[in-house]
N, C-alpha and C positions, 0 to 999 in steps of 0.2 A: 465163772469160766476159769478153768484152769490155765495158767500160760507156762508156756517151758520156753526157756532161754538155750540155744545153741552157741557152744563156746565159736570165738572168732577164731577160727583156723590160722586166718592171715595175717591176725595180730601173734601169736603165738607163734608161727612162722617169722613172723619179724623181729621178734624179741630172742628168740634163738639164734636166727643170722647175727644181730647184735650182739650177742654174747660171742657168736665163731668168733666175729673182725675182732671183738674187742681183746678178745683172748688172744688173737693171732700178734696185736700191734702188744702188748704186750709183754709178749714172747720176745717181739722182736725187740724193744726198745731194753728188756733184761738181757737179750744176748748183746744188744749194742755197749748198756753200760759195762758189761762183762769185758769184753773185746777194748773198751776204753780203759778201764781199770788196768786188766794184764800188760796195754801198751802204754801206760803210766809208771807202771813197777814192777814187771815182769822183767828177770833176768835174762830173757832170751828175746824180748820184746827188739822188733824194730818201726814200731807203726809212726814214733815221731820222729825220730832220728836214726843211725845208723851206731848197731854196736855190740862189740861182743862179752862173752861170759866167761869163755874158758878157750883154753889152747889145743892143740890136736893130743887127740886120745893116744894117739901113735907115740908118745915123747915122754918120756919119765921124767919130767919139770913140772915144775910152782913155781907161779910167780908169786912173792908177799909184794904187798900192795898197802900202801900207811894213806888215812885219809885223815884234810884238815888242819894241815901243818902249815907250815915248820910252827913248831913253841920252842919255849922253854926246856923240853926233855928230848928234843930231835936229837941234841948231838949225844945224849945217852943212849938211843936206841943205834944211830952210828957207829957206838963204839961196840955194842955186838956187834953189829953186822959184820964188823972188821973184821972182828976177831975170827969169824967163819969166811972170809971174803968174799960175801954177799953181796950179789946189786942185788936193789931191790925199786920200785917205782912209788916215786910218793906223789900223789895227787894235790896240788898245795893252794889255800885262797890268798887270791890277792892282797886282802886285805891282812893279813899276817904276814905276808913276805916283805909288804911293807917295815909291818910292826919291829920284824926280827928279819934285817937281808940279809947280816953274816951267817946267821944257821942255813939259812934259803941257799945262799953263795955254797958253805962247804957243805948242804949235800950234794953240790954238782960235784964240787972238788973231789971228794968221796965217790964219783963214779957212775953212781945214783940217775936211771931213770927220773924227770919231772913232768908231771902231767896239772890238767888244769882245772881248776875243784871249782871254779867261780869265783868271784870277786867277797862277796861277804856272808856264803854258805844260808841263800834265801830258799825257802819252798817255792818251788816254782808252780804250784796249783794256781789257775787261774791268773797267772800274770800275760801280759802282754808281749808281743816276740821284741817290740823293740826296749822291753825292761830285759829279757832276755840276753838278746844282742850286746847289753851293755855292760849286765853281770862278767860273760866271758871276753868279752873285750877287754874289760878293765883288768881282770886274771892275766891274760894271757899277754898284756900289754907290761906289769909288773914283773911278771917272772922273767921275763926277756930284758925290762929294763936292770933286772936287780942283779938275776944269775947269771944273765950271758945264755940263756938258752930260749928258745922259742918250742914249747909243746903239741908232740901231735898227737897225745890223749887228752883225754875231756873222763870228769865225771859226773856225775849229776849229785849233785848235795840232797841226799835221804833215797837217791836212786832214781829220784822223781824226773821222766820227761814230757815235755808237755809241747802242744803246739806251738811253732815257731822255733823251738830247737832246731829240727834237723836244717834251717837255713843257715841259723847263727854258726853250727858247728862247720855248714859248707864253708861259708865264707873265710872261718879259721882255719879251715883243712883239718877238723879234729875227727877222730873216731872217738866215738864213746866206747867204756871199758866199766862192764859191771862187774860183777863176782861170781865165783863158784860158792865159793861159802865164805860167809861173813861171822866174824868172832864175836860179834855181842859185846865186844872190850870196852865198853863204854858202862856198862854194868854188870857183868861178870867180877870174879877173880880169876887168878892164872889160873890156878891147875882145872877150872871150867872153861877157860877160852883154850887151853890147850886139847882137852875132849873134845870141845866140840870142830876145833880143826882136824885132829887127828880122824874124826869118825867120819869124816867128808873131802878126805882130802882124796885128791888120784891124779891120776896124769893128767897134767895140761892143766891143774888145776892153778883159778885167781884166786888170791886169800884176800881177803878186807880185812885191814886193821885200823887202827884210828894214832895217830903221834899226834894228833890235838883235839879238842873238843869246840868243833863250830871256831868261834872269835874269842872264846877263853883264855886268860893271860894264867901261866904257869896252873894248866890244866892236869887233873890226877891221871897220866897215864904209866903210873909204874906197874900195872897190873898185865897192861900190854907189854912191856917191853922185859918184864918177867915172864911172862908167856914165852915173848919171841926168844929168850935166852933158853928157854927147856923143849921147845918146841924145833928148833934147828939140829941137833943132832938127834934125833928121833925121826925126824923125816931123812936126814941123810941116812943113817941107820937102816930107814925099808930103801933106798937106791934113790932116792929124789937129789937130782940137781935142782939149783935153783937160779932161776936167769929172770930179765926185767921181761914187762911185759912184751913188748914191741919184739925183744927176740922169742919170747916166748909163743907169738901168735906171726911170726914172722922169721925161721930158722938162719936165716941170711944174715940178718942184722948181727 
């Protein structure tokens, strides 16, 4: 007797459904990590905290922006700035302003924008809100104690924000402040950190620069701050002013 077998419809229906769900969750869980990622280190990201990138299109200003200070070389890049009468905003860790509070002190004296980089420049992946909380606290308790000022920017060390920021920053009243374009000045040389400013720069624009490296005692940044000396009359040169941040994304100040 010959037998013939009929495929199971309903299995093969079931195994197709399975594959739709499984492909739909998915979909959904790549577009979640996506959406988690971008609000991780996306420049224009506001998903954990509140914060901007750039100033109004409207305004022929840059603000430079120095992360991971004060060191050893702050009051040489100082003494540019003078010499062009620049403010500029330095973002500064706790833990160095400790190290060095005279540099910390005259870049108030000097004019100088201070905002708040964290306490000892941690990745903030996967930490806790109340390791958080205590990063910027201790920053923001230091600068105030050292310089005489109290910061209403905030930056996030590697750009990283992560859940439980946008509280801690409540609590400080800080705004986060990322970049327009960042100079790579941690591994560049000038006349490449100046390219790569120069090809990105535009109105309203924030510059990332670095006057230290993380918690580095007399870190290499002459590369930066030869940058910053070639790179200031060239942007005055196309019409750019240059003002700190806070006036820059806030015209009143």
């Amino acid at each position: 007797m010959i037998s013939s077998s009929k495929p199971c419809y309903g299995c093969v229906n079931m195994r197709s459904m399975l594959g739709v769900i499984e492909g739909a969750v998915g979909a959904a869980l790549c577009g979640t990590s996506a959406l988690v990622a971008y609000g991780v280190r996306g420049r224009s990201a506001t998903l954990f905290a509140p914060s901007v990138y750039r100033g109004p299109v409207s305004r022929r200003s840059i603000a430079l922006t120095f992360d991971d200070g004060p060191s050893e070389s702050t009051p040489d890049l100082l003494e540019v700035l003078s010499v062009h009468n620049i403010r500029a905003t330095f973002f500064q860790c706790g833990a160095n302003v400790r190290r060095l509070p005279e540099v910390a002190r005259e870049v108030v004296r000097r004019g100088h924008e201070v905002g708040n980089h964290s306490n000892t420049h941690p990745r903030f992946y996967f930490r806790q809100p109340e390791f958080i909380q205590d990063e910027l606290t201790r920053a923001q308790e230091a600068i105030a104690e050292t310089a005489g000022v109290s910061p209403a920017l905030y930056r996030a060390p590697f750009g990283v924000r992560w859940p439980g920021m946008r509280a801690a920053q409540e609590r400080l009243h800080l705004l986060g402040v990322m970049w327009t374009v960042i100079g790579h000045d941690w591994k560049l040389d000038a006349p490449a950190i100046v390219r790569r400013i120069l090809s990105h720069a535009g109105n309203g624009a924030i510059v990332c620069l670095h006057d230290g490296r993380e918690l580095q005692a007399k870190p290499p940044v002459e590369p930066t701050i030869e940058a910053v000396r070639r790179l200031i009359p060239m942007l005055k040169a196309k019409g750019y002013r240059f003002e700190t941040v806070s006036q820059l994304i806030c015209p009143t100040n």
